[in-house]
Backbone and ligand atoms as CSV (ligand in chain L), in Angstrom:
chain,resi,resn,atom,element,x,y,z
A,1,UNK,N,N,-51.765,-6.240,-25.029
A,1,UNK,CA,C,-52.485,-6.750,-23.853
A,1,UNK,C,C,-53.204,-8.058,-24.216
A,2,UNK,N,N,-53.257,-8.938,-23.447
A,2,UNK,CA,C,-53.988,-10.145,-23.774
A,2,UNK,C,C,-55.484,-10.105,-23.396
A,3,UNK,N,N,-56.126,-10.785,-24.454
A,3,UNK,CA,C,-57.671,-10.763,-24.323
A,3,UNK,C,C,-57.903,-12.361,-23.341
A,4,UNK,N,N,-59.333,-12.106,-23.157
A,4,UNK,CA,C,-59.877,-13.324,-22.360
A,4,UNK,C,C,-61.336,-13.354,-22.780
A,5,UNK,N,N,-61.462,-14.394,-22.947
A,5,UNK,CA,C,-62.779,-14.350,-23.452
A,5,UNK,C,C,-63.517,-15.476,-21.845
A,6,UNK,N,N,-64.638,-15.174,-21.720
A,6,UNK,CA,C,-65.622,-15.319,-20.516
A,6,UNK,C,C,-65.118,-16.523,-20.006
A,7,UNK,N,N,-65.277,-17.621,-21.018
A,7,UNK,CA,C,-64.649,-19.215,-20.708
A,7,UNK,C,C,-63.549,-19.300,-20.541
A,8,UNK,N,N,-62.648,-18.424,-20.982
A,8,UNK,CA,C,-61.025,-18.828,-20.287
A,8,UNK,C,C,-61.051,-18.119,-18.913
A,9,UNK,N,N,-61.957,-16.719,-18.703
A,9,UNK,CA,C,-61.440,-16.599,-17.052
A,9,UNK,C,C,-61.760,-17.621,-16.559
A,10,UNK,N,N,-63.131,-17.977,-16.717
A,10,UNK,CA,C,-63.904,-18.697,-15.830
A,10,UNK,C,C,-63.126,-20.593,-15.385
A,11,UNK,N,N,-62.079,-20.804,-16.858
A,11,UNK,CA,C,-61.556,-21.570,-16.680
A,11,UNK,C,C,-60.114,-21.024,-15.669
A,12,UNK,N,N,-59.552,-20.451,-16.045
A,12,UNK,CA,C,-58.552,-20.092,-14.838
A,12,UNK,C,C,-58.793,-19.847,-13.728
A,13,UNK,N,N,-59.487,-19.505,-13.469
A,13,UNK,CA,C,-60.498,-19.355,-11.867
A,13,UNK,C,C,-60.525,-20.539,-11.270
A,14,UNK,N,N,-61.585,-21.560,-12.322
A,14,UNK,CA,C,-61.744,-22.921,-11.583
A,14,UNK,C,C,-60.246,-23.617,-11.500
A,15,UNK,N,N,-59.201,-23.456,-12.298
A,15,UNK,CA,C,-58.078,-24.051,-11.780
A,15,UNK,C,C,-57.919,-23.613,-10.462
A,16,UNK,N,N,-57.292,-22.157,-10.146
A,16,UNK,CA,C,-56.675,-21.782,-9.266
A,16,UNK,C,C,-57.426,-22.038,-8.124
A,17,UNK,N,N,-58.728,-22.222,-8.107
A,17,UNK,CA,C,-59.383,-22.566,-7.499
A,17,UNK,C,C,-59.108,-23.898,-6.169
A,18,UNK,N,N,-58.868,-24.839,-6.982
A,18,UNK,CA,C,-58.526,-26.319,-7.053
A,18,UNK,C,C,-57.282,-26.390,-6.492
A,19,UNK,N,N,-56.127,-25.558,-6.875
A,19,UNK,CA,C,-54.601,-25.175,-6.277
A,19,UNK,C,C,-54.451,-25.189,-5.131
A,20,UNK,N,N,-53.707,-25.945,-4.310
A,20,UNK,CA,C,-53.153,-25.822,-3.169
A,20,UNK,C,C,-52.311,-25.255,-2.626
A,21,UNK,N,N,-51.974,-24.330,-2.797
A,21,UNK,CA,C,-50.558,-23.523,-2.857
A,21,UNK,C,C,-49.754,-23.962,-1.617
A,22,UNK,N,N,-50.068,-24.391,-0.713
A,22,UNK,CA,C,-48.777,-25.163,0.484
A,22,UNK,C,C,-48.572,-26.429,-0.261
A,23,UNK,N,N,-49.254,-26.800,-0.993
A,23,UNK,CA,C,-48.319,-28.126,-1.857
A,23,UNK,C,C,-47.956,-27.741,-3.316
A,24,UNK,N,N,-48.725,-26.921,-3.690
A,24,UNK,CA,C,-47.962,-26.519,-5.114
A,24,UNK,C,C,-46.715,-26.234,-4.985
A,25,UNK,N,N,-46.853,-24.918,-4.554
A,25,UNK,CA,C,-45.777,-24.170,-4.366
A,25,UNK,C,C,-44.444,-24.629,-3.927
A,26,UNK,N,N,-44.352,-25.645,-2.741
A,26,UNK,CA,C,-42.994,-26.071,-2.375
A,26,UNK,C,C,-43.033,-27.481,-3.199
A,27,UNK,N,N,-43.549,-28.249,-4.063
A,27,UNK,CA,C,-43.079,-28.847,-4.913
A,27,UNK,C,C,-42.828,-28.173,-6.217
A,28,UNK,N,N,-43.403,-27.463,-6.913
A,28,UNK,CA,C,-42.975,-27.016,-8.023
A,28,UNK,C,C,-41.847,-26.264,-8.059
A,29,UNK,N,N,-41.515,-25.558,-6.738
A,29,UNK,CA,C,-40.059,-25.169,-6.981
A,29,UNK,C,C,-39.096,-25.687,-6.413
A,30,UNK,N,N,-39.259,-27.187,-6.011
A,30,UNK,CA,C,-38.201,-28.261,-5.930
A,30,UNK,C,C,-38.058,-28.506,-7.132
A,31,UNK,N,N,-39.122,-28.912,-8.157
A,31,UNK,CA,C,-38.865,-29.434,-9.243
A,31,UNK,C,C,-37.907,-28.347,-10.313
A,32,UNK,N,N,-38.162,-27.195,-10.311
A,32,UNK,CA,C,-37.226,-26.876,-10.827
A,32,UNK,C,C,-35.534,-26.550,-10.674
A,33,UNK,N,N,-35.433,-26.805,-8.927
A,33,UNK,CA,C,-33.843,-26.727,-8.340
A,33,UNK,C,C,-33.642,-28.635,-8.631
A,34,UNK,N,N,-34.520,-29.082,-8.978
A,34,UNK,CA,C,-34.319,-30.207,-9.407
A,34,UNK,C,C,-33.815,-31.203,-10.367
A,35,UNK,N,N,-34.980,-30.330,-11.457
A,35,UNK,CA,C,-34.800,-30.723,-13.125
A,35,UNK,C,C,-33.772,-29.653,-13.893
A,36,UNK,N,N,-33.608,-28.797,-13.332
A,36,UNK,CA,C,-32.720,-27.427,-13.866
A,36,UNK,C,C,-31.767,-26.822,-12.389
A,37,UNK,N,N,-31.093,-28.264,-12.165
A,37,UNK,CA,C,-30.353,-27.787,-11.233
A,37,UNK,C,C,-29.211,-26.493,-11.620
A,38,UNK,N,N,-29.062,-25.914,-12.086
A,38,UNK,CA,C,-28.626,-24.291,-12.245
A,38,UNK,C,C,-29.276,-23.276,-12.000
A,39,UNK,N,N,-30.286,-23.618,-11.634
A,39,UNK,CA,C,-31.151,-22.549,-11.042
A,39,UNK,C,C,-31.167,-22.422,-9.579
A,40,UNK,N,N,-30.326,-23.690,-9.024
A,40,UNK,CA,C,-29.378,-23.564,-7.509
A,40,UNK,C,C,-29.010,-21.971,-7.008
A,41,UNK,N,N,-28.041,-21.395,-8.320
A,41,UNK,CA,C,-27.321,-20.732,-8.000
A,41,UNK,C,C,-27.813,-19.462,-7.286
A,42,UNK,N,N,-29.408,-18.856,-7.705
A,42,UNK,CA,C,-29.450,-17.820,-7.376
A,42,UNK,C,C,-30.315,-18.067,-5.772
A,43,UNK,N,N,-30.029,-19.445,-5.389
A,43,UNK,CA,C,-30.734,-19.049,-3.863
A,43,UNK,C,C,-29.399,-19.882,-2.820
A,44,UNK,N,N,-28.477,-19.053,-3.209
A,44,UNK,CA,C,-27.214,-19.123,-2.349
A,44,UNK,C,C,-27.794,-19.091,-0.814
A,45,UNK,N,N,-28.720,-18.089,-0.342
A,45,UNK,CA,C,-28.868,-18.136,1.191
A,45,UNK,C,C,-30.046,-19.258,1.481
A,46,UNK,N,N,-30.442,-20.671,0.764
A,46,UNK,CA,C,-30.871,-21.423,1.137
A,46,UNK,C,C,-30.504,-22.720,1.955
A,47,UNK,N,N,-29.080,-22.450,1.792
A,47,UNK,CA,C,-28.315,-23.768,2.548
A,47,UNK,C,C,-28.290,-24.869,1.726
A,48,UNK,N,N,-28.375,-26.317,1.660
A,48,UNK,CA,C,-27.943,-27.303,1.068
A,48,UNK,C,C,-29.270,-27.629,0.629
A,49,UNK,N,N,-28.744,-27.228,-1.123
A,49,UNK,CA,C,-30.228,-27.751,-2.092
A,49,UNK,C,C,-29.373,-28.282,-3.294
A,50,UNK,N,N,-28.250,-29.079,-3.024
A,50,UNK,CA,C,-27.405,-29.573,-3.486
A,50,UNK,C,C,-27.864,-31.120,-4.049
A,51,UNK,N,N,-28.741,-32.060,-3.564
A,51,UNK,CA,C,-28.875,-33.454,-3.598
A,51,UNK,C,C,-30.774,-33.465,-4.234
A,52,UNK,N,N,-31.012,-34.367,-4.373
A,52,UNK,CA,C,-32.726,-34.427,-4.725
A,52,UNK,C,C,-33.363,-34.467,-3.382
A,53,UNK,N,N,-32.481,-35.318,-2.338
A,53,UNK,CA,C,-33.201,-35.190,-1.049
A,53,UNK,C,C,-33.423,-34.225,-0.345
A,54,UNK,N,N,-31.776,-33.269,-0.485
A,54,UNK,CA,C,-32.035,-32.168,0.043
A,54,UNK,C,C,-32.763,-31.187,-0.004
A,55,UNK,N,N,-33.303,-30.760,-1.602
A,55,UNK,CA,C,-34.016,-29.909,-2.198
A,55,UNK,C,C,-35.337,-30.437,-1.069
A,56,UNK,N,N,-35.685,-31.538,-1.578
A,56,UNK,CA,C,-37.352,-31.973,-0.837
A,56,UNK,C,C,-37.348,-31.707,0.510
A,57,UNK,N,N,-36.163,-31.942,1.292
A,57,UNK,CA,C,-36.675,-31.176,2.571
A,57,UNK,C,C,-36.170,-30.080,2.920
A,58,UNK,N,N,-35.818,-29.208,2.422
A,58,UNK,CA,C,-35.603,-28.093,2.611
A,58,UNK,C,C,-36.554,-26.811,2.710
A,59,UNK,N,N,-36.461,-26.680,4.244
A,59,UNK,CA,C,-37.695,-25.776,4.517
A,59,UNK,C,C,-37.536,-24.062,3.903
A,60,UNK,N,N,-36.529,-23.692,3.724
A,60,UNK,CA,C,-36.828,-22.477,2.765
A,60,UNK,C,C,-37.218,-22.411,1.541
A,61,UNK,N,N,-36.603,-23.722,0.820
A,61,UNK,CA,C,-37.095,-24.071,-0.734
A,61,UNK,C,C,-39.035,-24.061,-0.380
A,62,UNK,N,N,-39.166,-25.163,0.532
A,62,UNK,CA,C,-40.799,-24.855,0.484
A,62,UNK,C,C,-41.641,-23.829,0.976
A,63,UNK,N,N,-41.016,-22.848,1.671
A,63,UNK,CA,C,-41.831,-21.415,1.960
A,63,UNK,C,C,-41.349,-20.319,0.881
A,64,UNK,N,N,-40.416,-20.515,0.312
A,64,UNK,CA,C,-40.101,-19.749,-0.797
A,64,UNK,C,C,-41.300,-20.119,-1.982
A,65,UNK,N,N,-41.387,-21.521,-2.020
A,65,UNK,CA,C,-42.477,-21.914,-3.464
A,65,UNK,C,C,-43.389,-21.466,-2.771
A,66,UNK,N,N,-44.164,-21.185,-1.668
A,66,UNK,CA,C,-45.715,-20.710,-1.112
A,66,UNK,C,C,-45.389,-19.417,-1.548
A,67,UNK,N,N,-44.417,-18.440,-1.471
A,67,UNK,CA,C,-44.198,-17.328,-1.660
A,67,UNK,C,C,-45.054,-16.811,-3.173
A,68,UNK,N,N,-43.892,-18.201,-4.120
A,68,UNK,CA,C,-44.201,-17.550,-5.292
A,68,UNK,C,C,-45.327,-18.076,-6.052
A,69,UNK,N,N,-46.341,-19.058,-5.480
A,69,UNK,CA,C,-47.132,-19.068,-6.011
A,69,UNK,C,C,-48.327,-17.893,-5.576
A,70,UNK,N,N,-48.388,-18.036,-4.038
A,70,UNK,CA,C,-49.324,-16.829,-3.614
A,70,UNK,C,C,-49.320,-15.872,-4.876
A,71,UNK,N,N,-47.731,-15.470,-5.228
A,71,UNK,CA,C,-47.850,-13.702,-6.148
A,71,UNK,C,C,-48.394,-14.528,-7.249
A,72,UNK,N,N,-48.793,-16.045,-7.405
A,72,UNK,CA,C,-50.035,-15.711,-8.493
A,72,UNK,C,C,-51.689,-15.515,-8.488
A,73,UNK,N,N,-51.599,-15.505,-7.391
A,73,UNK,CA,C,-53.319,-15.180,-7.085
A,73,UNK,C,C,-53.310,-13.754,-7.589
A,74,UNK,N,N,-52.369,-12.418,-7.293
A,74,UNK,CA,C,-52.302,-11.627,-7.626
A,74,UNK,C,C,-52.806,-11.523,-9.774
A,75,UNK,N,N,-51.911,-12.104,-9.801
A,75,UNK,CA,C,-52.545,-12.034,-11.834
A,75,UNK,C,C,-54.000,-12.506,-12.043
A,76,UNK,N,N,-54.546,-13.728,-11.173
A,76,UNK,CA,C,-55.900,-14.254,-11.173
A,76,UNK,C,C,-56.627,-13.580,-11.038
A,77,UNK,N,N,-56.409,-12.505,-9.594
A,77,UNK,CA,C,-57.411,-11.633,-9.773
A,77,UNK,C,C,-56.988,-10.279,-10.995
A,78,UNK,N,N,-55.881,-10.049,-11.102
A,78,UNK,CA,C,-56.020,-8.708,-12.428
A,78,UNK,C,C,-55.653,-9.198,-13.403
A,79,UNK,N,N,-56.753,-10.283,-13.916
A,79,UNK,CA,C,-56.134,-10.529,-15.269
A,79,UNK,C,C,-56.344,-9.858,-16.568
A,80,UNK,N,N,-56.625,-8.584,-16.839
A,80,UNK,CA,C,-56.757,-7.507,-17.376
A,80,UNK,C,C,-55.605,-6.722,-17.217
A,81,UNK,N,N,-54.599,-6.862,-16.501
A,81,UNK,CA,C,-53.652,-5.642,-16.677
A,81,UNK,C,C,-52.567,-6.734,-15.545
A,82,UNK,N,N,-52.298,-7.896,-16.086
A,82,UNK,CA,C,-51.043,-8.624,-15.635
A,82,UNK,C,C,-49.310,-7.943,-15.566
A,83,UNK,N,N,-49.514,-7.522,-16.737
A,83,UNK,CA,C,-47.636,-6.723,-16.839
A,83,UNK,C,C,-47.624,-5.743,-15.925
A,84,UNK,N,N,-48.282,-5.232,-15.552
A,84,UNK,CA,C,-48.720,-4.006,-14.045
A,84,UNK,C,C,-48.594,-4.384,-13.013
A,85,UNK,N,N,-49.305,-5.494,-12.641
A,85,UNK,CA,C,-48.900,-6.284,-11.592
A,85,UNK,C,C,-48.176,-6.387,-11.196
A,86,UNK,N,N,-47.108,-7.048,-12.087
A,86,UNK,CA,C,-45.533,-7.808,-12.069
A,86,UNK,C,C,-44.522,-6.927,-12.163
A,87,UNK,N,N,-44.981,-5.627,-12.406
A,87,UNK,CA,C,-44.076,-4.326,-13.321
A,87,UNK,C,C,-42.843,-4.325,-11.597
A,88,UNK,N,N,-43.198,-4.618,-10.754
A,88,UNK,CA,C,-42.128,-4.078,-9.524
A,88,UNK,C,C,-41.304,-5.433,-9.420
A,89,UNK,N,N,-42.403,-6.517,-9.363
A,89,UNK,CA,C,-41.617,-7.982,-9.464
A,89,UNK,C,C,-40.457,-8.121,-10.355
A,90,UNK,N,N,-40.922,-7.706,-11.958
A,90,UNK,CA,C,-40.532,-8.204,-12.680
A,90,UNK,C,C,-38.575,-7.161,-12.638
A,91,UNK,N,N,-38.572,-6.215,-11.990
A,91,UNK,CA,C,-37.621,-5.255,-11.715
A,91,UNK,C,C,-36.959,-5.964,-10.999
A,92,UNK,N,N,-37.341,-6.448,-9.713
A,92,UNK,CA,C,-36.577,-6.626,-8.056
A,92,UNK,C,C,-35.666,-8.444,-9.020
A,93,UNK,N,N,-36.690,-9.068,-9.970
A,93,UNK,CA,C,-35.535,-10.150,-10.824
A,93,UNK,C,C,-34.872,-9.546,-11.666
A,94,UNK,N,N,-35.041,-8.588,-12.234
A,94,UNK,CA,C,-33.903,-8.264,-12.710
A,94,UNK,C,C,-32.468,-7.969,-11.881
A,95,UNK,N,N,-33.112,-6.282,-11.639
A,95,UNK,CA,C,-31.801,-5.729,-11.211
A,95,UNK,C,C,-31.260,-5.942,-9.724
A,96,UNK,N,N,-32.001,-6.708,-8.583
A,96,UNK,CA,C,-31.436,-7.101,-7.859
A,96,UNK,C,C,-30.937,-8.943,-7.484
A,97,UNK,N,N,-31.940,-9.530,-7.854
A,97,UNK,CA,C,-31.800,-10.779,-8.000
A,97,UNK,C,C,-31.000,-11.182,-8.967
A,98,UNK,N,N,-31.062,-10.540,-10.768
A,98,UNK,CA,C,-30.428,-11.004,-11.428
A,98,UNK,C,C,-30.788,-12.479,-12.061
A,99,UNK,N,N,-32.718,-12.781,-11.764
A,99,UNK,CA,C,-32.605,-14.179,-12.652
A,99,UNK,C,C,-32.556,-14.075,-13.976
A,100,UNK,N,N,-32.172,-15.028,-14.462
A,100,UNK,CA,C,-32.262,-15.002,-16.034
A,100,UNK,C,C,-33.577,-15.485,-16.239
A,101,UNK,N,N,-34.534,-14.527,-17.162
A,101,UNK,CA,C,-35.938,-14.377,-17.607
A,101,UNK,C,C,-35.925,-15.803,-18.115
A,102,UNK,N,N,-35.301,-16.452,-19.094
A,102,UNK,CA,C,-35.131,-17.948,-19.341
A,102,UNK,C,C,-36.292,-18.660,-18.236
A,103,UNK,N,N,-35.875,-18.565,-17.173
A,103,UNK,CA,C,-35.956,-19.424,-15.920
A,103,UNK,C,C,-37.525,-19.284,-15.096
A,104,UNK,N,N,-38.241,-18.247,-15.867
A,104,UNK,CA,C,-39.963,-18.000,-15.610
A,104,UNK,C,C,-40.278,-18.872,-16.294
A,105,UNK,N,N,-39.973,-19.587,-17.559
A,105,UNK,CA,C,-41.084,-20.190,-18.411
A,105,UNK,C,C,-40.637,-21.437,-17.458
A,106,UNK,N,N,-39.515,-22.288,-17.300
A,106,UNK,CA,C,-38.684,-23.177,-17.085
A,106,UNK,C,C,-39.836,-23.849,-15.496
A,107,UNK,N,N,-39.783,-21.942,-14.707
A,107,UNK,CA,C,-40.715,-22.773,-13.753
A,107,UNK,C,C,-42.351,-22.461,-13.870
A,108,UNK,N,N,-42.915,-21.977,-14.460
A,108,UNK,CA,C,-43.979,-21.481,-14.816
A,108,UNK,C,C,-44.259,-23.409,-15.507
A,109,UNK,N,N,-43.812,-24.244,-16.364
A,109,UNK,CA,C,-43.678,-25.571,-16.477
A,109,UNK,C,C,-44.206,-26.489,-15.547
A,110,UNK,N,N,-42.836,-25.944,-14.646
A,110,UNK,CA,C,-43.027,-27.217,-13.837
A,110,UNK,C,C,-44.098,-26.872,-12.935
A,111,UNK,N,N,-44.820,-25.483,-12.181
A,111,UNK,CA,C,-45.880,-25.219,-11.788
A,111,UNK,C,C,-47.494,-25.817,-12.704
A,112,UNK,N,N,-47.219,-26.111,-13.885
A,112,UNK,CA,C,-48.140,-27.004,-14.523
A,112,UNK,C,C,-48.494,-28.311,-14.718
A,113,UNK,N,N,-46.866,-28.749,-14.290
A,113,UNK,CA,C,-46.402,-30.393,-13.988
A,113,UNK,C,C,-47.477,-30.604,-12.687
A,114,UNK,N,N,-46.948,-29.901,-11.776
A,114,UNK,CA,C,-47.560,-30.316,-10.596
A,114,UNK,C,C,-48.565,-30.032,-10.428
A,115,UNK,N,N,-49.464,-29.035,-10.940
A,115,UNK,CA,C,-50.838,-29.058,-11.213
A,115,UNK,C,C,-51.783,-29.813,-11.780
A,116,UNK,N,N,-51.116,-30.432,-12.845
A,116,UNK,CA,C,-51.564,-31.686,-13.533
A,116,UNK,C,C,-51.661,-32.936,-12.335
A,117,UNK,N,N,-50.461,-32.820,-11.992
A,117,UNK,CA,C,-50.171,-33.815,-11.239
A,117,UNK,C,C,-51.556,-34.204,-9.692
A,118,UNK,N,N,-52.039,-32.867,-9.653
A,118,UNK,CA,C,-53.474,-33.115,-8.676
A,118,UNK,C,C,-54.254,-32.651,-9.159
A,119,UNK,N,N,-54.683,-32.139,-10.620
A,119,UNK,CA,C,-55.943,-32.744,-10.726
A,119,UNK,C,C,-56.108,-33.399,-11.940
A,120,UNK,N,N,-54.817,-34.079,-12.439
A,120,UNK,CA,C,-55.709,-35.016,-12.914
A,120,UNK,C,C,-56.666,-35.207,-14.397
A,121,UNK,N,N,-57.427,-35.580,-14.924
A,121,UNK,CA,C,-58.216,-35.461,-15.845
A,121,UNK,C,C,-58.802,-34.212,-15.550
A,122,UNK,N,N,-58.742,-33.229,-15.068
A,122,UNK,CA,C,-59.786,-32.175,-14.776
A,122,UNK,C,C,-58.661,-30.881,-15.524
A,123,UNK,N,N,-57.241,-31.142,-15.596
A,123,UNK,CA,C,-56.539,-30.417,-16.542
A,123,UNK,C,C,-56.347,-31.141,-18.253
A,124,UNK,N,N,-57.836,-31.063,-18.786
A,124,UNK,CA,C,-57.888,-32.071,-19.823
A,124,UNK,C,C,-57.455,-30.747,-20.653
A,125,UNK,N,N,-56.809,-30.826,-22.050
A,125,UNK,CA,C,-56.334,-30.309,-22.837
A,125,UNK,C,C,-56.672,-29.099,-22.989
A,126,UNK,N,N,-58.265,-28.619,-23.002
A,126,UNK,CA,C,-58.341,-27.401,-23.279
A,126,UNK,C,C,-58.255,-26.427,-22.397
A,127,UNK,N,N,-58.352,-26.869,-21.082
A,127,UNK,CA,C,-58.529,-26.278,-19.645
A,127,UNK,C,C,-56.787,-25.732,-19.229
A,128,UNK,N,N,-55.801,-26.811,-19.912
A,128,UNK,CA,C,-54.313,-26.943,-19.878
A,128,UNK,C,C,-54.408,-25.874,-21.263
A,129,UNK,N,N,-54.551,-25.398,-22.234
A,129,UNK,CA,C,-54.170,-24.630,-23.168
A,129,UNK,C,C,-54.850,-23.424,-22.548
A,130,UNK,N,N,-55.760,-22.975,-22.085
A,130,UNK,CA,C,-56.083,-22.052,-21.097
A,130,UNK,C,C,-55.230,-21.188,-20.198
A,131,UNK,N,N,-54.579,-22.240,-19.197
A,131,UNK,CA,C,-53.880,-22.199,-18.142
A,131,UNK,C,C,-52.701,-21.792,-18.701
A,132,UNK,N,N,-51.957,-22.495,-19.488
A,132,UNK,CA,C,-50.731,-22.209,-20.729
A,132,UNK,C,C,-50.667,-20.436,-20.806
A,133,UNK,N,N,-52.426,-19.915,-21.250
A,133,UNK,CA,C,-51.647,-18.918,-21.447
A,133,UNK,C,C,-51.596,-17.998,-20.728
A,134,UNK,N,N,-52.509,-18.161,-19.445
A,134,UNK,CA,C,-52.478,-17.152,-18.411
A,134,UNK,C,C,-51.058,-17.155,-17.777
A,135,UNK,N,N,-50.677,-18.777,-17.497
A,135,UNK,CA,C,-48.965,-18.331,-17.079
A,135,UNK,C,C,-47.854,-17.782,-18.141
A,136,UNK,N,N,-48.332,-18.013,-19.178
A,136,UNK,CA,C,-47.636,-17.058,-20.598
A,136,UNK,C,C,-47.619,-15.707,-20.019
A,137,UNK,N,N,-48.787,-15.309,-19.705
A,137,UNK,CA,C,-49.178,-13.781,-19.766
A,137,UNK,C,C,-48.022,-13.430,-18.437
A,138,UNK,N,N,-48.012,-14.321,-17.597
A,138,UNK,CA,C,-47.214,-14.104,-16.533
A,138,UNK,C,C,-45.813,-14.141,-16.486
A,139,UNK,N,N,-45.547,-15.079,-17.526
A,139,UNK,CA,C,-43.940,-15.176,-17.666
A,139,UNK,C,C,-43.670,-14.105,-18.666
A,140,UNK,N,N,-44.774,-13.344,-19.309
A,140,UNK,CA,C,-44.124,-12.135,-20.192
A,140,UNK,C,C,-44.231,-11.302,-18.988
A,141,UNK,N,N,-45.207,-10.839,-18.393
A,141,UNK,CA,C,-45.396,-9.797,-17.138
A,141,UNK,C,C,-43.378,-9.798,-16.713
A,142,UNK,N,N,-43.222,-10.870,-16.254
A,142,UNK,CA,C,-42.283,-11.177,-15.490
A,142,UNK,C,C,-40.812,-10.482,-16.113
A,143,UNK,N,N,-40.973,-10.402,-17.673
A,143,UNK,CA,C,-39.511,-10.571,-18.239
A,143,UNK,C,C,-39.965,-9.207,-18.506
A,144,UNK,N,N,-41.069,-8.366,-18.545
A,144,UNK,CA,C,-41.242,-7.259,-19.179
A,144,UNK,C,C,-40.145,-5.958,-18.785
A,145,UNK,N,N,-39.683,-5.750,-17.526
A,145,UNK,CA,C,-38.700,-4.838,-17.268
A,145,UNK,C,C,-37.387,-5.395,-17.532
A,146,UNK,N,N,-36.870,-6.593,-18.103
A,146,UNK,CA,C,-35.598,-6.465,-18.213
A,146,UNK,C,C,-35.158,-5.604,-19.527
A,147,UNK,N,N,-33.986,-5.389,-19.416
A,147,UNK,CA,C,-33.272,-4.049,-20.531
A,147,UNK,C,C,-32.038,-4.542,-20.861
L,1,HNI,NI1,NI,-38.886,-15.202,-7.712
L,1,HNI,C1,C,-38.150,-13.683,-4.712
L,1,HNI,C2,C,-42.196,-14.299,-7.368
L,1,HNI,C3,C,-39.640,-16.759,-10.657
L,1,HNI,C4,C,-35.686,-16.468,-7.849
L,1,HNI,N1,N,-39.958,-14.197,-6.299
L,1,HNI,C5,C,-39.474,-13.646,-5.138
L,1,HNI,C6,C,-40.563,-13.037,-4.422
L,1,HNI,C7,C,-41.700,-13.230,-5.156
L,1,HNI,C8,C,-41.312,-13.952,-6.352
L,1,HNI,C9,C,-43.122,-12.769,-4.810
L,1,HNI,C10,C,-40.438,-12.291,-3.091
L,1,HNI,C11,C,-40.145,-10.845,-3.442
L,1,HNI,C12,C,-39.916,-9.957,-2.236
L,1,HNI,O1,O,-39.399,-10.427,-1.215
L,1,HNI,O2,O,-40.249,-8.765,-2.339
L,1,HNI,N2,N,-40.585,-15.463,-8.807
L,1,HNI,C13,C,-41.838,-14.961,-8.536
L,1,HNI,C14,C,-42.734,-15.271,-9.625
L,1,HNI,C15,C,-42.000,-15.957,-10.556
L,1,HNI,C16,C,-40.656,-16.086,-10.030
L,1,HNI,C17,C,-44.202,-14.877,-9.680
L,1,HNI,C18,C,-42.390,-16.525,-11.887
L,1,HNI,C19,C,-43.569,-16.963,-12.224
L,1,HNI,N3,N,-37.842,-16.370,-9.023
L,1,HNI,C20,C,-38.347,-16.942,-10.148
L,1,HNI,C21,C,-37.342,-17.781,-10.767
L,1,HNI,C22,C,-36.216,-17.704,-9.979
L,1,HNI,C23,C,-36.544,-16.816,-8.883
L,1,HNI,C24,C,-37.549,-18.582,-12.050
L,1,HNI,C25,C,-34.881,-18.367,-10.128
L,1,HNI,C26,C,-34.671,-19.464,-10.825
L,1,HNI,N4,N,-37.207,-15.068,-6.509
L,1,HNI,C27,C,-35.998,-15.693,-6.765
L,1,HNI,C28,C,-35.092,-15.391,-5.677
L,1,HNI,C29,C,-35.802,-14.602,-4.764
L,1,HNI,C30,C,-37.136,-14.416,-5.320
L,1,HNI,C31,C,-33.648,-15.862,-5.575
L,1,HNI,C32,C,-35.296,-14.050,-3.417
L,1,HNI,C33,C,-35.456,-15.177,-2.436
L,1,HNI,C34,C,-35.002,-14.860,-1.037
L,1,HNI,O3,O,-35.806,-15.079,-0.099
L,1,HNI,O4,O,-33.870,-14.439,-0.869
């Protein structure tokens, strides 16, 4: 189980805080049908996320990223028992979706890209090694039921 000591909640808090999740969310998971265009494949019922333009306006790509950032408010608040959380999530990618666990850290990344990306000096190094590992904790949560 991962520990937290007072200053890292309190630092993950004030991030998520700061998060916009109607703009996080549908840019950070453009960026990864973007930068790791193979990760196309598993949202076949999105229609044409084929081009860089297309990805950006594509209105399921951006209610899908609100989707998946929302399920991180969920770890923010239990960050004491994260793999619990995720324990049904981390199933429904496996055995029905089928993502390859690879592909949590890949966007768990670029959800930091774009976080950086608004705020700025306020994700100064230690606040970013913080954040690092709460989405760590999340991208293990995530891979924890595959077999
Ligand atoms: Ni993910 C569905 C959360 C990573 C592909 N995903 C969901 C749902 C949530 C979610 C919540 C909605 C579940 C439901 O309907 O019951 N996904 C998360 C989280 C992460 C993550 C918290 C990692 C931090 N998902 C990924 C990755 C991929 C991915 C890396 C592929 C590259 N997810 C999907 C697909 C669906 C999905 C595909 C189904 C989408 C749909 O609407 O058909």
């Amino acid at each position: 189980m991962v520990k937290w000591t007072d200053k890292e909640r309190s630092m993950v808090r004030a991030v998520w805080e700061k998060v916009n999740i109607d703009e996080v969310g549908p840019e950070a998971l453009a960026r990864v049908l973007i930068v790791y265009p193979w990760t196309e494949r598993y949202f076949g019922t999105f229609g044409d996320i084929f081009t860089v333009t297309a990805v950006l306006n594509n209105a399921k790509v951006a209610a899908h990223g609100k989707v998946v950032l929302t399920a991180l408010d969920a770890a923010v608040k239990n960050m004491d028992n994260i793999p619990e959380t995720y324990a049904a999530l981390s199933r429904l990618h496996y055995e029905k979706l089928q993502v390859d666990p690879d592909n949590f850290r890949l966007l768990a990344d670029c959800i930091t890209i774009s976080i950086a990306c608004k705020l700025k000096s306020d994700l100064d190094p230690q606040v970013h090694a913080t954040w690092h590992k709460f989405l760590s904790a999340v991208v293990d949560a995530m891979s924890s039921q595959y077999y």
